[in-house]
N, C-alpha and C positions, 0 to 999 in steps of 0.2 A: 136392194134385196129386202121383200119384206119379209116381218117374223112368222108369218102362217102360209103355208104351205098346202098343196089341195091334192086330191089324187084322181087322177082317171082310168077307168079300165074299159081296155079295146081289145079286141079281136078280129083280125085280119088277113086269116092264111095262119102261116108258120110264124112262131111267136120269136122268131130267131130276123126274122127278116124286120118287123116292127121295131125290137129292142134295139138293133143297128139305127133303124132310121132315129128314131127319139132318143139315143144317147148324145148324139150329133148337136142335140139343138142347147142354146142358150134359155138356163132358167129352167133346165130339167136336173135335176138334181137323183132322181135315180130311177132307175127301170128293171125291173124283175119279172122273168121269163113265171109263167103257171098258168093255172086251170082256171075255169070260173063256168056257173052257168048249169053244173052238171048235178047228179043225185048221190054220186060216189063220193062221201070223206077222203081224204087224201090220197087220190088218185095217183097209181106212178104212168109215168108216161106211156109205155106200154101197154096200159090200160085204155089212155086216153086216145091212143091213134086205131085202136080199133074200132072206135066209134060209141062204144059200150056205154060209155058212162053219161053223155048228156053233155059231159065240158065242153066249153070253144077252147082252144089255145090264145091266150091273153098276154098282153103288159099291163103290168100295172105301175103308172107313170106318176111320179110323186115329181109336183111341178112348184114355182115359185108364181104365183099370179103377175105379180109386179114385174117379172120381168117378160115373161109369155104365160097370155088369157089361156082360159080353157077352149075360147073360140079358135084359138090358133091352133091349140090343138087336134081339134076338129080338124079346121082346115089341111094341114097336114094327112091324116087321116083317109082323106076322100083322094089324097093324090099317091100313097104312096101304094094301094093295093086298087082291087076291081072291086065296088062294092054293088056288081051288078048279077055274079054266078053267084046262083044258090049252093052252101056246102063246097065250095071250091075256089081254090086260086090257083093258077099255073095249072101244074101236072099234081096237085095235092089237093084230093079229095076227100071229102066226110065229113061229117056236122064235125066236127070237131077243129075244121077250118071256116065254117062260116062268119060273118063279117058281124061285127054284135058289138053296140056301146052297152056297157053297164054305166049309169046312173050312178050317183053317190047322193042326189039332192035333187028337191024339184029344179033347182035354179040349172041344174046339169041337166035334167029331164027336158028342159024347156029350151034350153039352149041345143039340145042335141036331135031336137024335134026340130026346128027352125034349121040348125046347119044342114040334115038332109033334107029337107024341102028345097034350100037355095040349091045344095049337091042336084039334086035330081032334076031342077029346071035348067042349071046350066047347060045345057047342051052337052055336056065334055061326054056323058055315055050313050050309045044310043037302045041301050037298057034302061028297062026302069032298074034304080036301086030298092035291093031286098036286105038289106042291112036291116038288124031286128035293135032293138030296143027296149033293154029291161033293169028292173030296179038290182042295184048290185045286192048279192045277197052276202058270198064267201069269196076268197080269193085263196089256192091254194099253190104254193109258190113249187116248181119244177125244182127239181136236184142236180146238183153244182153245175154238172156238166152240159145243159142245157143255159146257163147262166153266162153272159157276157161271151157270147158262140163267136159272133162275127169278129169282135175283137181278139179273140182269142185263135181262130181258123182261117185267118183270113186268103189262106193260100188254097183250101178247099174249093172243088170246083160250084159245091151247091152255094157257098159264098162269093164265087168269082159271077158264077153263070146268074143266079138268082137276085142274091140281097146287095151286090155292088149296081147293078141297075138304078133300084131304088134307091138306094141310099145317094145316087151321082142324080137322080131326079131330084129328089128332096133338095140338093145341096144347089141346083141351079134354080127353084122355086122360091125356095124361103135362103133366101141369100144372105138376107140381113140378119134372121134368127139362127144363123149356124155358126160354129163356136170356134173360135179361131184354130 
């Protein structure tokens, strides 16, 4: 385990279905459900699903390099949502679910440019990806109960029907980075 720690912040639909998948993996050390992106100071969620404020729904993943890259979690990324509907995933629609990396560093910048390029030649969509790309500016972290959802609901149907999907994709993809 190294001593410095790096953070990434994604957007990918509902920020309930992401934090399930990235809590799963080896070398993530924490994930917190919130806003980013938008023009509203501390948005309540509420706020945020009307569409009003600018926010995507985000995690922001505070990871251990040395034990999984930021490429990994790129990778991850492009498999556990569609990063190919504008403003939508599933039945959840509104910029406020669009698919958006923030940046923390050019070295993220660059790396997050090149992971959708190879995203988007792979064949796997037959969309092009509209996933946006922007420098992180704020992060504003969601209230309790949005916080650790899948773990905490798990017998809910939006967690049975929705975010166990992904999460049983992820776990057969990155086999080796998932946490005993």
């Amino acid at each position: 385990m190294s001593d410095t720690y790096e953070t990434a912040t994604l957007g990918g639909g509902c920020f309930w279905c992401l934090e399930a998948a990235y809590q799963c993996l080896k070398g993530v050390e924490k994930v917190v459900s919130g806003y980013a992106g938008g023009t509203v100071a501390y948005p309540l969620y509420e706020q945020v699903c009307r569409g009003t404020t600018g926010h995507a729904e985000v995690v922001q993943i505070t990871f251990d390099p040395a034990v999984i890259s930021y490429d990994e979690i790129l990778s991850v990324f492009w498999c556990i949502h569609n990063p190919t509907t504008r403003n939508r995933q599933g039945h959840d629609s509104g910029t406020q679910y669009r698919s958006i990396i923030f940046y923390h560093s050019e070295e993220q910048r660059s790396a997050a440019e090149k992971s959708l390029r190879e995203a988007d030649a792979s064949g796997v969509w037959t969309s092009p990806i509209v996933t946006e790309l922007m420098p992180f500016t704020t992060f504003y972290q969601a209230d309790e109960r949005h916080q650790d959802y899948y773990l905490s609901h798990p017998e809910e149907a939006y967690c049975q029907v929705v975010i166990e999907p992904k999460v049983a994709k992820l776990r057969k993809a990155f086999q080796d980075k998932v946490r005993e």
